[in-house]
Residue, then its C-alpha position, 0 to 999 in steps of 0.5 A: x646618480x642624478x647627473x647621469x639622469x639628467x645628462x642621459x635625458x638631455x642626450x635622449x631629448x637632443x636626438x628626439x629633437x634631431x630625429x623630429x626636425x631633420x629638415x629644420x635649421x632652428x630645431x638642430x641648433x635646438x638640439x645642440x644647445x640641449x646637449x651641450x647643456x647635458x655635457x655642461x651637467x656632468x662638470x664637478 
């Protein structure tokens, strides 16, 4: 359960930084890492 958590809040974060730094190169690649580190928590 606390994967879960944790992977829905890394997504949430990710699409809050996307919809903040729409015009910002530095903050989408931000965001990619952030969700790739949200799919990375869901590995057994």
């Amino acid at each position: 359960m606390k994967r879960i958590a944790a992977f829905t809040l890394t997504s949430w974060s990710a699409a809050g930084l996307l919809y903040v730094g729409q015009h910002s190169v530095a903050l989408i690649a931000i965001s990619g890492v952030v969700a790739l580190a949200g799919f990375d928590l869901l590995r057994p």
